[in-house]
N, C-alpha and C positions, 0 to 999 in steps of 0.2 A: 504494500500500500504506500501510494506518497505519499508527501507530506498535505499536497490539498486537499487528498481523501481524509488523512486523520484530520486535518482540519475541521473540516464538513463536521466532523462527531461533536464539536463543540458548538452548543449555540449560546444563545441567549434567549431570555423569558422575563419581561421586567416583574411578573408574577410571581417569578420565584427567586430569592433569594435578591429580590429588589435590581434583577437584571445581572447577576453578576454570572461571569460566562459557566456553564452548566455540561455534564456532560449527556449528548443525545435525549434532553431532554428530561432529563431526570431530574431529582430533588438530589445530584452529587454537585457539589460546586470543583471545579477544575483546581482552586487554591485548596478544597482537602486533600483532595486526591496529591496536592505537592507536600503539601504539610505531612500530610504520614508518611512519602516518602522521604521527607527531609530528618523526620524522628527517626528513623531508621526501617521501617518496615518496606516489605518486599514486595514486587507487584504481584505475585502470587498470595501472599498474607491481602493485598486488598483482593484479590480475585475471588478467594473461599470467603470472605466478610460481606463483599455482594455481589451474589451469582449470577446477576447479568450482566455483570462489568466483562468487556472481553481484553483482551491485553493490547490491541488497539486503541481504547480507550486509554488505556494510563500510554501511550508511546505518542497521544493524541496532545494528552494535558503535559507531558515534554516538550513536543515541539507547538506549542503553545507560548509556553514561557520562556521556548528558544529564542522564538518571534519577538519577544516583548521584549527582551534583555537587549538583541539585538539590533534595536533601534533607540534601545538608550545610551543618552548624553549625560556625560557629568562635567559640570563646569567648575573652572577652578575657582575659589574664592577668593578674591585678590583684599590682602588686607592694606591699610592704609597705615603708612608708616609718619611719624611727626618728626 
């Protein structure tokens, strides 16, 4: 699968979760799905916690965030010297 197919699996619903992107629709927000994997658990530990998730989905909510990181800027903070 590309990267626009996993795409496609994330939407948005401003009904759920006040629009925050969502995976195919569900009540999973893509930020859990990072968050447990950021605590350490495995895409498999989310797989068997909910059975319709397919492993697509969490490869979906990676390049997701690949996307977002990717187009961020950090500007440097120029201090003012006297």
């Amino acid at each position: 699968m590309n990267e626009q197919e996993l795409l496609a699996r994330i939407t948005v619903n401003p009904q759920i979760f006040a629009g925050k992107p969502i995976i195919r629709g569900r009540r999973l927000a893509v930020e859990q799905v990072l968050g447990m994997l950021a605590a350490g658990d495995t895409a498999e530990t989310l797989l068997a916690a909910y059975p319709w998730l397919e492993a697509e989905d969490v490869r979906a909510c990676l390049v997701y965030a690949h996307r977002l990181v990717g187009h961020e800027r950090v500007e440097p903070l120029l201090l003012e010297t006297a």
